[in-house]
mmCIF file as Biopython writes it, N, C-alpha, C and O atoms, coordinates in Angstrom:
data_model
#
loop_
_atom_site.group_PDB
_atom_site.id
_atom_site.type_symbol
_atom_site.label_atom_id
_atom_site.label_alt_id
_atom_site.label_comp_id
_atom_site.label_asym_id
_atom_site.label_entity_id
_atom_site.label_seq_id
_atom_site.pdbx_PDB_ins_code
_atom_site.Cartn_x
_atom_site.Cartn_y
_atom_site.Cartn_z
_atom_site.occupancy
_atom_site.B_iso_or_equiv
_atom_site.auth_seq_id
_atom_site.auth_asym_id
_atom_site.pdbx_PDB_model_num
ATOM 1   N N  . UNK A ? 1  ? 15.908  -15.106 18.930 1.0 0.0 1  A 1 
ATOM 2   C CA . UNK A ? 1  ? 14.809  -14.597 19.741 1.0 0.0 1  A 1 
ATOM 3   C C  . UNK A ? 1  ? 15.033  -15.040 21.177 1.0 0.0 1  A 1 
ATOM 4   O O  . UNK A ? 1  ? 15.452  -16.135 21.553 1.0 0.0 1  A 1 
ATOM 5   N N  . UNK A ? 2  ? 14.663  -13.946 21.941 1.0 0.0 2  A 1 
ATOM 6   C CA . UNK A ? 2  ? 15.190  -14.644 23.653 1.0 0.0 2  A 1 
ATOM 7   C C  . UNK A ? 2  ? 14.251  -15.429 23.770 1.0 0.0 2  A 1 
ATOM 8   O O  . UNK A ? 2  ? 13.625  -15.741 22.757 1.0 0.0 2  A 1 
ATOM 9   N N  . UNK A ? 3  ? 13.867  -16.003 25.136 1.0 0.0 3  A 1 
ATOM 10  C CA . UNK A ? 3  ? 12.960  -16.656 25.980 1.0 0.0 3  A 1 
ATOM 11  C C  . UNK A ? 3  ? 11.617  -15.946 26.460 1.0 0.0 3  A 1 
ATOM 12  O O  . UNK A ? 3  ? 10.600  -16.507 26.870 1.0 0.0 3  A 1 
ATOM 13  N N  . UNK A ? 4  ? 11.913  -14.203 26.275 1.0 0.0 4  A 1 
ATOM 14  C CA . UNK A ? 4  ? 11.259  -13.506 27.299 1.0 0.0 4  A 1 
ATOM 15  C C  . UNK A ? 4  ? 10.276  -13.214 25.657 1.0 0.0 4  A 1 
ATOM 16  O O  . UNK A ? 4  ? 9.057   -13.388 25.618 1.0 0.0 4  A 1 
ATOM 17  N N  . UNK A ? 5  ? 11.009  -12.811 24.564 1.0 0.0 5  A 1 
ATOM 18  C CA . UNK A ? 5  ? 10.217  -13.104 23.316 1.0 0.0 5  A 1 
ATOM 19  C C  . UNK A ? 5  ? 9.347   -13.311 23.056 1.0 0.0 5  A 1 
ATOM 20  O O  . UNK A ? 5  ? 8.458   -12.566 22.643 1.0 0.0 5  A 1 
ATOM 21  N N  . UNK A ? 6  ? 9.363   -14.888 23.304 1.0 0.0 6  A 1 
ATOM 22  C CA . UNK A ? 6  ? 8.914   -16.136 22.268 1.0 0.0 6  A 1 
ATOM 23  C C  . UNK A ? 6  ? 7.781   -16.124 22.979 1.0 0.0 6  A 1 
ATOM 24  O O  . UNK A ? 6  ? 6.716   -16.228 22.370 1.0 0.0 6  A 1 
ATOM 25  N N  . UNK A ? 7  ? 7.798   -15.968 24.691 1.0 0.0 7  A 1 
ATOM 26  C CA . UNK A ? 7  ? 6.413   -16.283 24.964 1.0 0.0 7  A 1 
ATOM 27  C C  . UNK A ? 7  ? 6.063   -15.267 25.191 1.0 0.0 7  A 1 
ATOM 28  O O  . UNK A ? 7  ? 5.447   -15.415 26.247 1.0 0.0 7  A 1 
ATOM 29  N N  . UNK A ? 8  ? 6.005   -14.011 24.859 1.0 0.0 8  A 1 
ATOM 30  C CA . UNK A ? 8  ? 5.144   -13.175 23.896 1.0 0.0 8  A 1 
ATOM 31  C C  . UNK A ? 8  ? 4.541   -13.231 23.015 1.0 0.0 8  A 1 
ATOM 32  O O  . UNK A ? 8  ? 3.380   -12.825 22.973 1.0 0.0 8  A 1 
ATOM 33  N N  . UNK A ? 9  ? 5.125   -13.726 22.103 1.0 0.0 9  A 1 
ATOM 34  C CA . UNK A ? 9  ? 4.672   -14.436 20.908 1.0 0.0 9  A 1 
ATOM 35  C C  . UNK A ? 9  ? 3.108   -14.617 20.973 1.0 0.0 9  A 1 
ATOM 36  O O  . UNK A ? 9  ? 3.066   -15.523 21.805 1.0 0.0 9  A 1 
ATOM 37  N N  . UNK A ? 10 ? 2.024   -14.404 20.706 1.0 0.0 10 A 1 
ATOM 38  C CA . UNK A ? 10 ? 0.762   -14.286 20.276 1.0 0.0 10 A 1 
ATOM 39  C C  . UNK A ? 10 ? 0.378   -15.923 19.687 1.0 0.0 10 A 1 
ATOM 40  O O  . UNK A ? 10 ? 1.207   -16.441 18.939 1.0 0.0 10 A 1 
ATOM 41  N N  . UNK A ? 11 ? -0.560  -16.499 19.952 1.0 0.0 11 A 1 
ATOM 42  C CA . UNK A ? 11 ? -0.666  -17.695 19.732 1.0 0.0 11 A 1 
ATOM 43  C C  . UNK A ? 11 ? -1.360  -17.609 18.371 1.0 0.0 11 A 1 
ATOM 44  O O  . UNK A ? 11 ? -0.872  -18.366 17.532 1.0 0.0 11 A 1 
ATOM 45  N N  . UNK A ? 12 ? -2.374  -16.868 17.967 1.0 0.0 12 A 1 
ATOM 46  C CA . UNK A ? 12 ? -2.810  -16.932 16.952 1.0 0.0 12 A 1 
ATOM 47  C C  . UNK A ? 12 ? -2.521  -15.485 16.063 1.0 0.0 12 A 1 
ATOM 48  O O  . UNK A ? 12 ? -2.923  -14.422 16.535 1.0 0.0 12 A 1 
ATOM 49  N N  . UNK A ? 13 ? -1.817  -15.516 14.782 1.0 0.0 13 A 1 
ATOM 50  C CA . UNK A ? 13 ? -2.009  -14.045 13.905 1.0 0.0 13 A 1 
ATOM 51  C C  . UNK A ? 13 ? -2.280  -13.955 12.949 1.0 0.0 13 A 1 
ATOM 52  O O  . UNK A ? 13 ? -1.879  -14.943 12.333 1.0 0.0 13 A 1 
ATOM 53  N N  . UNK A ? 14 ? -2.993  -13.018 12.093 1.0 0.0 14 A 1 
ATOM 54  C CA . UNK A ? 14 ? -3.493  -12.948 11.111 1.0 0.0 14 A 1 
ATOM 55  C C  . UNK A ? 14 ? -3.152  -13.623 9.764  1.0 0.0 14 A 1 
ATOM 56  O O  . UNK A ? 14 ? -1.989  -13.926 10.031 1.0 0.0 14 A 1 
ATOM 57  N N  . UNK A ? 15 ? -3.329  -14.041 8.599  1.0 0.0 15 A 1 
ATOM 58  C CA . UNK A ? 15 ? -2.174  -14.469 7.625  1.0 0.0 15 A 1 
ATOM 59  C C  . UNK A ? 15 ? -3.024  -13.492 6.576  1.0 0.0 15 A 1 
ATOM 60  O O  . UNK A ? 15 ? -4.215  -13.188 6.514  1.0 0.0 15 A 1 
ATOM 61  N N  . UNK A ? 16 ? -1.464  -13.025 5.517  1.0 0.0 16 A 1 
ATOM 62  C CA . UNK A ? 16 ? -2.114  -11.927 4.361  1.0 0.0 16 A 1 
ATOM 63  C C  . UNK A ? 16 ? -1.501  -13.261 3.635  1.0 0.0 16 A 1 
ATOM 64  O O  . UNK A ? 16 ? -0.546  -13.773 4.219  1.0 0.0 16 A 1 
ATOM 65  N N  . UNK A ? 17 ? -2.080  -14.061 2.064  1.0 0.0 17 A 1 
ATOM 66  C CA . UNK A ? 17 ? -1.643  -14.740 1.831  1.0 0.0 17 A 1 
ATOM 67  C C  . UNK A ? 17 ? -1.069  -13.871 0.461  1.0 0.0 17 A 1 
ATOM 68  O O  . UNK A ? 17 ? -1.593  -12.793 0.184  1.0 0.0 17 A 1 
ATOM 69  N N  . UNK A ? 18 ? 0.013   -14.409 -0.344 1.0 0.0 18 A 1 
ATOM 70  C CA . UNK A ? 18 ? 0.877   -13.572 -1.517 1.0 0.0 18 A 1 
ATOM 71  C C  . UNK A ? 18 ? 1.252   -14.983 -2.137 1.0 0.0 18 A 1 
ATOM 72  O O  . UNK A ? 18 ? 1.425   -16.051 -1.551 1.0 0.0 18 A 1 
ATOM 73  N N  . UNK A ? 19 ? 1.354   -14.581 -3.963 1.0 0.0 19 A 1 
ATOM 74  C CA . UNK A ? 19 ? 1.451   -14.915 -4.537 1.0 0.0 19 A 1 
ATOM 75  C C  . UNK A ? 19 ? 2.351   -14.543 -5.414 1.0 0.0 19 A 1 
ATOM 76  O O  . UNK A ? 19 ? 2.211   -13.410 -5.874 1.0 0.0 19 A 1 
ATOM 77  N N  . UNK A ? 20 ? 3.596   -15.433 -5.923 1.0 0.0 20 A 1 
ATOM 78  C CA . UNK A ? 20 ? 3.990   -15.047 -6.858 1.0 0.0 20 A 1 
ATOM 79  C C  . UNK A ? 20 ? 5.090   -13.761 -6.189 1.0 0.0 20 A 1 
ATOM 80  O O  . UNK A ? 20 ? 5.320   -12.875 -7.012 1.0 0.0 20 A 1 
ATOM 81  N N  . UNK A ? 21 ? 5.560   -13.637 -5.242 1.0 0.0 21 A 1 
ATOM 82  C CA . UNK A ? 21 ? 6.840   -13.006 -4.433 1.0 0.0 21 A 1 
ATOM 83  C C  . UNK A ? 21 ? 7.671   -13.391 -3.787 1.0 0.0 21 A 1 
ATOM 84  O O  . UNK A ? 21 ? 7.524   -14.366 -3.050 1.0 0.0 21 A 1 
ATOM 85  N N  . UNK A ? 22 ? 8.858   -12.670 -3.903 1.0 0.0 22 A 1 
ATOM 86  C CA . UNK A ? 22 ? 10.613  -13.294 -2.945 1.0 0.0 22 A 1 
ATOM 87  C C  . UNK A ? 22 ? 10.376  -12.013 -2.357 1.0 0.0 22 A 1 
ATOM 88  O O  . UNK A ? 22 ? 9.819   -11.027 -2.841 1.0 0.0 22 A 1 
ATOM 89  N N  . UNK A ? 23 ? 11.079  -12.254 -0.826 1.0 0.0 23 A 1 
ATOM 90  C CA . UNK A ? 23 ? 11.170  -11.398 0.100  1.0 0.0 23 A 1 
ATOM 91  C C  . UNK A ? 23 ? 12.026  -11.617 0.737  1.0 0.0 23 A 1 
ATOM 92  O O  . UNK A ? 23 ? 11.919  -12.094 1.867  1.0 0.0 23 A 1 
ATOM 93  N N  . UNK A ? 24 ? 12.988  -11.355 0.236  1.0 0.0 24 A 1 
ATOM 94  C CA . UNK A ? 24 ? 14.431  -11.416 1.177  1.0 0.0 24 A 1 
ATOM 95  C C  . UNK A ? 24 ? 14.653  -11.192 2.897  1.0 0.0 24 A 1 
ATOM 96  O O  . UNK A ? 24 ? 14.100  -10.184 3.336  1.0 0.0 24 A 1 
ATOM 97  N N  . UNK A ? 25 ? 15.116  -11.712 3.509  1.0 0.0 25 A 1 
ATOM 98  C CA . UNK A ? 25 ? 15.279  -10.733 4.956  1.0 0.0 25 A 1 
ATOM 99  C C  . UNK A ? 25 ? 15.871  -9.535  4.943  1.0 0.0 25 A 1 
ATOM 100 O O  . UNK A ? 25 ? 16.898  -9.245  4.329  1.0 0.0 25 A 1 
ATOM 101 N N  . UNK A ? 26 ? 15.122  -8.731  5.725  1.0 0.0 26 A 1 
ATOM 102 C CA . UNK A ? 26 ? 15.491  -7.471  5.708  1.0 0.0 26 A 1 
ATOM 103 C C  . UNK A ? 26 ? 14.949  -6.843  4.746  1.0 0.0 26 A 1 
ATOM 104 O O  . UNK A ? 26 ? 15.070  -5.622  4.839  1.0 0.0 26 A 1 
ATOM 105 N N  . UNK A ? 27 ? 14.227  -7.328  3.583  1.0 0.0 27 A 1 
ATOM 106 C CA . UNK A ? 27 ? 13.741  -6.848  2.182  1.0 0.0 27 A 1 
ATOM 107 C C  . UNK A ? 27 ? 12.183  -5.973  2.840  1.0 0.0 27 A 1 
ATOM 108 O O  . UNK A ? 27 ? 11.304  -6.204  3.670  1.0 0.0 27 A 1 
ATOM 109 N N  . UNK A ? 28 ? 12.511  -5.005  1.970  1.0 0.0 28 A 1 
ATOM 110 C CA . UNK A ? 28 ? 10.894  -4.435  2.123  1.0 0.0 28 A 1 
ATOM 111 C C  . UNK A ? 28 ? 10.229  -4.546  0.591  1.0 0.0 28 A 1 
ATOM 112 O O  . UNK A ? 28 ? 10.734  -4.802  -0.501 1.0 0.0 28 A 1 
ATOM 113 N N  . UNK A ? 29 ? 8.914   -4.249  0.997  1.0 0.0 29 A 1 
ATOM 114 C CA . UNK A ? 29 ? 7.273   -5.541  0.300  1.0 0.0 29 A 1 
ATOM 115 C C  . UNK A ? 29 ? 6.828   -3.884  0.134  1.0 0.0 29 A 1 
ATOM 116 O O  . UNK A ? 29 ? 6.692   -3.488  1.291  1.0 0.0 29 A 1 
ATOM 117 N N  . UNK A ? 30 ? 6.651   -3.174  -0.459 1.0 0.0 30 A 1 
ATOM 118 C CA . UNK A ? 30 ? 5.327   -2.288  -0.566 1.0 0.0 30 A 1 
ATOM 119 C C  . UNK A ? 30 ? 3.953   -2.879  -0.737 1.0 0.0 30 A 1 
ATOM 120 O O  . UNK A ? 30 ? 3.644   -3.627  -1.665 1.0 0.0 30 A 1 
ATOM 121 N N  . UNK A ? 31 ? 3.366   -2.590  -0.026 1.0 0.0 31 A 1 
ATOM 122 C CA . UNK A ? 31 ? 2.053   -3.924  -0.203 1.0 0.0 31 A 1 
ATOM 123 C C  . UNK A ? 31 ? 1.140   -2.409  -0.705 1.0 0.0 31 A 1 
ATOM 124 O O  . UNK A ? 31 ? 1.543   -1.309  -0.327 1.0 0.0 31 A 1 
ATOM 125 N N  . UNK A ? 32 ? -0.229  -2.567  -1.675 1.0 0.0 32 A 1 
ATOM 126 C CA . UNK A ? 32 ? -1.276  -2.186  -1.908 1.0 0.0 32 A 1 
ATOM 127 C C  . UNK A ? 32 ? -2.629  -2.933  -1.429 1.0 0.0 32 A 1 
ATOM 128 O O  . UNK A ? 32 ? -3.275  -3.783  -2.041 1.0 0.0 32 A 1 
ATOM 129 N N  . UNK A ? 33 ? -2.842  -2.427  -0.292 1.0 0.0 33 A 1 
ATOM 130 C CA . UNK A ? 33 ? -3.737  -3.401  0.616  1.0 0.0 33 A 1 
ATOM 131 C C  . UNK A ? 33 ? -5.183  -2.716  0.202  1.0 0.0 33 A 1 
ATOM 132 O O  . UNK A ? 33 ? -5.456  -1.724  0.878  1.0 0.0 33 A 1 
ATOM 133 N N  . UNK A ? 34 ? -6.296  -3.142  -0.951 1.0 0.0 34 A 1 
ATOM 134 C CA . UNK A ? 34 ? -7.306  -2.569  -1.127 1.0 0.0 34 A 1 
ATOM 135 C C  . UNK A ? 34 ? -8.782  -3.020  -0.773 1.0 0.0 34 A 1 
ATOM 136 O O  . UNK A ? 34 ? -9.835  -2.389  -0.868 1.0 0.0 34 A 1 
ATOM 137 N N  . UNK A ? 35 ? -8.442  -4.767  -0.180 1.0 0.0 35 A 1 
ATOM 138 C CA . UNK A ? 35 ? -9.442  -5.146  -0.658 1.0 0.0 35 A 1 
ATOM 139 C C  . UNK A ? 35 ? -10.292 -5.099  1.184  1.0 0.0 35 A 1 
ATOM 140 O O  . UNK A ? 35 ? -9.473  -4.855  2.071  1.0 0.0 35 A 1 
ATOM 141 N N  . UNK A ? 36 ? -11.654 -5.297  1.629  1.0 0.0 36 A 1 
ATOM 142 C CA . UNK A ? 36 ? -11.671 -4.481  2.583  1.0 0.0 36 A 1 
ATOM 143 C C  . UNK A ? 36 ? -11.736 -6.318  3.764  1.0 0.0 36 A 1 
ATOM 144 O O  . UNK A ? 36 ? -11.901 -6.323  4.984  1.0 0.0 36 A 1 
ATOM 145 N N  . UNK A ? 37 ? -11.609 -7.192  3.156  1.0 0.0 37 A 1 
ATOM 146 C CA . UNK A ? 37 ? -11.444 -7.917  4.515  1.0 0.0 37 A 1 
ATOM 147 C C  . UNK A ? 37 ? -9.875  -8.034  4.368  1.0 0.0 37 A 1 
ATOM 148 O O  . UNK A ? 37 ? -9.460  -9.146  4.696  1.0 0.0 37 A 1 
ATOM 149 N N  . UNK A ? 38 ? -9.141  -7.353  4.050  1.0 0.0 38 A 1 
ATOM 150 C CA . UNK A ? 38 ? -7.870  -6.743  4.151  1.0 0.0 38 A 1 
ATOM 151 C C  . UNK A ? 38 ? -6.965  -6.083  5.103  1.0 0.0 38 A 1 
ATOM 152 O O  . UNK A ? 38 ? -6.007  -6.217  5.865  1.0 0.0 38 A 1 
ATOM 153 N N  . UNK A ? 39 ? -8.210  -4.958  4.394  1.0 0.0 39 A 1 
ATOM 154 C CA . UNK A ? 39 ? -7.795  -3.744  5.170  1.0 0.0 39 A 1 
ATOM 155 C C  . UNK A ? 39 ? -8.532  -3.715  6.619  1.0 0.0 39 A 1 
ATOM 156 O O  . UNK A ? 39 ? -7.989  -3.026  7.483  1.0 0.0 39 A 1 
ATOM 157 N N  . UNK A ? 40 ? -9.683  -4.382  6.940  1.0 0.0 40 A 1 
ATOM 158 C CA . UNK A ? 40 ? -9.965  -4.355  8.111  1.0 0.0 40 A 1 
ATOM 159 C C  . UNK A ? 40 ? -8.855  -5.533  9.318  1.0 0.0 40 A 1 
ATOM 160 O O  . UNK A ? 40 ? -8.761  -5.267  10.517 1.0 0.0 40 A 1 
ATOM 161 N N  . UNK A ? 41 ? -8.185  -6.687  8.721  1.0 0.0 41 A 1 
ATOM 162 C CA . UNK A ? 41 ? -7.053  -7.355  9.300  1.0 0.0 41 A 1 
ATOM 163 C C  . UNK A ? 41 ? -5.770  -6.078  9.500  1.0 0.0 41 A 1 
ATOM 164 O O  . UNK A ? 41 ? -5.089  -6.015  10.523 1.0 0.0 41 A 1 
ATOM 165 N N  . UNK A ? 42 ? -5.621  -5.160  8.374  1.0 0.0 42 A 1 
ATOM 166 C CA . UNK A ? 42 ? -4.399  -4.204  8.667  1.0 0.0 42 A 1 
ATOM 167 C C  . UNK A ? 42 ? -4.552  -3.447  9.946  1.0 0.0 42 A 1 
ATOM 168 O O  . UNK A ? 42 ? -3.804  -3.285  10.909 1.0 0.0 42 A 1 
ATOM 169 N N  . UNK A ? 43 ? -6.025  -2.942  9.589  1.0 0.0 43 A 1 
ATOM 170 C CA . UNK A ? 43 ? -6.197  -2.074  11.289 1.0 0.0 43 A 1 
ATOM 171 C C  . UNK A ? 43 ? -6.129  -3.055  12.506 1.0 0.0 43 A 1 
ATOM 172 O O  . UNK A ? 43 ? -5.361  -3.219  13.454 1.0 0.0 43 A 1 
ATOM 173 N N  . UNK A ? 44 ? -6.844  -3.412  12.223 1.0 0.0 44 A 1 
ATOM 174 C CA . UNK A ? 44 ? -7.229  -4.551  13.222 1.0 0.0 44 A 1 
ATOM 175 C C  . UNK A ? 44 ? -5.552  -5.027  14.181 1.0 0.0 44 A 1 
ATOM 176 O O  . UNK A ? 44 ? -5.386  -5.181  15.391 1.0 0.0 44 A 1 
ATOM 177 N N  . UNK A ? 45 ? -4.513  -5.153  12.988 1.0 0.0 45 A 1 
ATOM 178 C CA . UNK A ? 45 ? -2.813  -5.588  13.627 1.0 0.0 45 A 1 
ATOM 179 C C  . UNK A ? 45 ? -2.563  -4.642  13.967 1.0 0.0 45 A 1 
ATOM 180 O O  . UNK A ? 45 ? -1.939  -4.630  15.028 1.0 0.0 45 A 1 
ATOM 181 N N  . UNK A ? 46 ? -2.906  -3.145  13.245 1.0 0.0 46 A 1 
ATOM 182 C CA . UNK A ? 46 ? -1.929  -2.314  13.667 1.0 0.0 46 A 1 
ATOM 183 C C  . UNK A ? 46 ? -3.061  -1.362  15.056 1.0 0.0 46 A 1 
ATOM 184 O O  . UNK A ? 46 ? -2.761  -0.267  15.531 1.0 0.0 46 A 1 
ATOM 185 N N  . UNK A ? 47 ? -3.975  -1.956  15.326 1.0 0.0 47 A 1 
ATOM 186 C CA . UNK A ? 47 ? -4.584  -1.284  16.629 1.0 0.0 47 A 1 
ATOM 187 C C  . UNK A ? 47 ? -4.484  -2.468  17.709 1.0 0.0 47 A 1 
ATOM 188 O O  . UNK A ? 47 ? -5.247  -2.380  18.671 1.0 0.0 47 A 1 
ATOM 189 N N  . UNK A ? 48 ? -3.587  -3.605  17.640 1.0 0.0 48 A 1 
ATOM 190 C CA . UNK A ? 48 ? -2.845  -4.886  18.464 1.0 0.0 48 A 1 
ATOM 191 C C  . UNK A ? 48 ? -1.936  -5.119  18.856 1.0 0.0 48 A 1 
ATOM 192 O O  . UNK A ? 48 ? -1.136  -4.484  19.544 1.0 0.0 48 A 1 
ATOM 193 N N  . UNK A ? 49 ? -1.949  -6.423  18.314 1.0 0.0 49 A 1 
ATOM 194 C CA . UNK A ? 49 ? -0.234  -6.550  18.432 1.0 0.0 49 A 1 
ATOM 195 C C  . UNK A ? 49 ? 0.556   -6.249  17.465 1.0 0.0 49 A 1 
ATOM 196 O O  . UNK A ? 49 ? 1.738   -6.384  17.781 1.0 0.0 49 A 1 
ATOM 197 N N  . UNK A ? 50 ? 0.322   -5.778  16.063 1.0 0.0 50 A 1 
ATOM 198 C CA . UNK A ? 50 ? 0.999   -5.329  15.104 1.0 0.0 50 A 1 
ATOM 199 C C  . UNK A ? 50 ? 1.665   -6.222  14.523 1.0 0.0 50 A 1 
ATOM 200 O O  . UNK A ? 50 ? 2.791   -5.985  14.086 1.0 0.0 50 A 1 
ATOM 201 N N  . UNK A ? 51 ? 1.155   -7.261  14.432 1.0 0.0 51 A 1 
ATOM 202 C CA . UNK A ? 51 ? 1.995   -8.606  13.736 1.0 0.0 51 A 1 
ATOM 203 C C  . UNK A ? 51 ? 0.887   -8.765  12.840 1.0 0.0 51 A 1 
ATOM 204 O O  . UNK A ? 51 ? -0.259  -8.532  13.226 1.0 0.0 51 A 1 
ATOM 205 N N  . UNK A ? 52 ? 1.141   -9.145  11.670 1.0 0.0 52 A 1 
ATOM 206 C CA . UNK A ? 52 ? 0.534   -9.959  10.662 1.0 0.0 52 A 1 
ATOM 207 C C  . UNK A ? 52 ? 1.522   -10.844 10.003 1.0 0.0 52 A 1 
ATOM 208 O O  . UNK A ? 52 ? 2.693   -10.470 9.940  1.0 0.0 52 A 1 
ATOM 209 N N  . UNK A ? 53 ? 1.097   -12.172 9.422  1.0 0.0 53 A 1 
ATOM 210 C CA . UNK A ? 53 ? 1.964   -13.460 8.822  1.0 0.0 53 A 1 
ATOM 211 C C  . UNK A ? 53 ? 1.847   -13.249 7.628  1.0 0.0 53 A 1 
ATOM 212 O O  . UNK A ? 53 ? 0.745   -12.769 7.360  1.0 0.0 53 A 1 
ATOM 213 N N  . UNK A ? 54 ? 2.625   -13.422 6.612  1.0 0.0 54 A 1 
ATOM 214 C CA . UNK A ? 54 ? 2.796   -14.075 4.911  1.0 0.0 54 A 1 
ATOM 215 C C  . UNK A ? 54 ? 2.628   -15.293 5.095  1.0 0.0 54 A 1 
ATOM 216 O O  . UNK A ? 54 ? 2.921   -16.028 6.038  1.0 0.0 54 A 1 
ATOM 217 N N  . UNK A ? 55 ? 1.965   -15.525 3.798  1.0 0.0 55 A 1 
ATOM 218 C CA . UNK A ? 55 ? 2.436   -16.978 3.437  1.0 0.0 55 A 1 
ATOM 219 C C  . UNK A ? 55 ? 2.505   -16.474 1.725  1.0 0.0 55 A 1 
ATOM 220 O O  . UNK A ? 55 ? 2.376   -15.378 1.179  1.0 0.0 55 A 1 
ATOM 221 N N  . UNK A ? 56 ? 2.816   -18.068 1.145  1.0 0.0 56 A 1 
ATOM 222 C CA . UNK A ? 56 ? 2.650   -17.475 -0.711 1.0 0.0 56 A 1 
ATOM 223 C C  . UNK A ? 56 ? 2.574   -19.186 -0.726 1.0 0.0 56 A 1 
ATOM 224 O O  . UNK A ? 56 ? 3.506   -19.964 -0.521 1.0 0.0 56 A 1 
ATOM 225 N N  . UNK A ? 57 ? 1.304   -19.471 -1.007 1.0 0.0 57 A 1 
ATOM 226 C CA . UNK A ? 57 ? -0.207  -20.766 -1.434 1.0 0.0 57 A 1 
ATOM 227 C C  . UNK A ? 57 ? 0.585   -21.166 -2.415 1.0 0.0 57 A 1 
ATOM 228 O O  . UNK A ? 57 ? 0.891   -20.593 -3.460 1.0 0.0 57 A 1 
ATOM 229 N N  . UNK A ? 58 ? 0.918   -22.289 -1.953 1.0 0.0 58 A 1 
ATOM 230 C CA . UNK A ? 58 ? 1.547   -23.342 -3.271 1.0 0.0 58 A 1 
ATOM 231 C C  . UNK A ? 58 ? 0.795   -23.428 -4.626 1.0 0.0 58 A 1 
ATOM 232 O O  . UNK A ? 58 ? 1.191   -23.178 -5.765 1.0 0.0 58 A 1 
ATOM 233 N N  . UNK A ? 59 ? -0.497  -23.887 -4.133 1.0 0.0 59 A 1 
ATOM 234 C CA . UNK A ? 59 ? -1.762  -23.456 -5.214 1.0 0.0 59 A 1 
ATOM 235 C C  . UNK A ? 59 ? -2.448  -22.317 -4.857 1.0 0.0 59 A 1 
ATOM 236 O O  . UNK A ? 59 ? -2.862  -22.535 -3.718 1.0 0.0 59 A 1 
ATOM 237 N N  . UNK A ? 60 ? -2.845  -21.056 -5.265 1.0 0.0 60 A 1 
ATOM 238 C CA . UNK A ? 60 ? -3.722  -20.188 -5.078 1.0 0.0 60 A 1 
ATOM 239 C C  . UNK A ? 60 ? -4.932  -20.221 -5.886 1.0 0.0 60 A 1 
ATOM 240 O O  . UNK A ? 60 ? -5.001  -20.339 -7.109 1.0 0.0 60 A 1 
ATOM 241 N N  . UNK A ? 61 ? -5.974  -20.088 -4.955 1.0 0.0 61 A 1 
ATOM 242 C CA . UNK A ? 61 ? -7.037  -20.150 -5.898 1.0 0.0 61 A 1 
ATOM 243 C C  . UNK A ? 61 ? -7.197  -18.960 -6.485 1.0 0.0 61 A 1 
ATOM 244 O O  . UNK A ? 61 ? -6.197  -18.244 -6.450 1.0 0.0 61 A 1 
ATOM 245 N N  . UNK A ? 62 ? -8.336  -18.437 -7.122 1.0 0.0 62 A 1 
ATOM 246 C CA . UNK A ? 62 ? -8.870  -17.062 -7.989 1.0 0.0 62 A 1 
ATOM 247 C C  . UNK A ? 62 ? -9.256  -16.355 -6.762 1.0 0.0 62 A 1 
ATOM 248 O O  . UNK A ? 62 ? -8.985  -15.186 -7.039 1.0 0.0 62 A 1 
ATOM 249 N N  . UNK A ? 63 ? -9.582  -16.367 -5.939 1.0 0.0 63 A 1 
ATOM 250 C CA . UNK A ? 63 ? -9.703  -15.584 -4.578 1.0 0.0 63 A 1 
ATOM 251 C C  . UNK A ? 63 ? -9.053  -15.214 -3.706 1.0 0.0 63 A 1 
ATOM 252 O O  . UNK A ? 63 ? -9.275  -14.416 -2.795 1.0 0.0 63 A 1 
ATOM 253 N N  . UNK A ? 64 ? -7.694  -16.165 -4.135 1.0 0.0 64 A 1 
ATOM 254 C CA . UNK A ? 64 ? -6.358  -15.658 -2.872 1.0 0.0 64 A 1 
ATOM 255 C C  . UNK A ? 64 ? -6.892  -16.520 -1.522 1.0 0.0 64 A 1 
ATOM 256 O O  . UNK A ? 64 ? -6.110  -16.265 -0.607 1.0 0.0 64 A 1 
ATOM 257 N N  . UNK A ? 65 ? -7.709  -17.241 -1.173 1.0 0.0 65 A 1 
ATOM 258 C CA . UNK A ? 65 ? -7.925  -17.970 -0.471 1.0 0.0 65 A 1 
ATOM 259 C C  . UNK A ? 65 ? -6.826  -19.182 -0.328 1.0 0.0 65 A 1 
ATOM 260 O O  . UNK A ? 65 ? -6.382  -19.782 -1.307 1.0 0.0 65 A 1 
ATOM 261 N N  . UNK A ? 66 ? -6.468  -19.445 0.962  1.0 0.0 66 A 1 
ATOM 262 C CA . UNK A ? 66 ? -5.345  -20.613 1.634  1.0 0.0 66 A 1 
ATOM 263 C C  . UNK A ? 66 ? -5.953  -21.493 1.495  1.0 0.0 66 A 1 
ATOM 264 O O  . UNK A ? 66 ? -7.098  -21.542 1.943  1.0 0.0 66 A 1 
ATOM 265 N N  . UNK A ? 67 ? -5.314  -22.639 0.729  1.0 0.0 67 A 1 
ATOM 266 C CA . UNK A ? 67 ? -6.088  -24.098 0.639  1.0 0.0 67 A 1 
ATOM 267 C C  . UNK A ? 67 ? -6.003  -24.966 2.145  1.0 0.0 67 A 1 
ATOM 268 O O  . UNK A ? 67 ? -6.530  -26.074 2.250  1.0 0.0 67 A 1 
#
């Protein structure tokens, strides 16, 4: 990543958290995004900066909530 990049880079971005997936680089994810504080983060990136983060919750709770 250059210099001119990085501080582009957005200080804060959304996180979709996942469970239970490998995602290779370069790998594509078909995601089924249904649930609606979801789908309102999807618009929300893609009417922005168009970045959203993964993570995959060491522990996940029953809600998909980040510990």
């Amino acid at each position: 990543m250059s210099d001119a990049a990085a501080t582009s880079f957005p200080d804060t971005i959304p996180i979709f958290p996942l469970t239970g997936v490998l995602l290779l680089p370069r790998g594509k994810l078909p995601l089924n995004i249904f649930e609606p504080r979801y789908l309102a983060m999807t618009r929300a990136a893609l009417g922005g900066e168009r970045l959203i983060g993964m993570v995959q919750p060491s522990q996940p709770q029953d809600d998909n909530r980040v510990r």
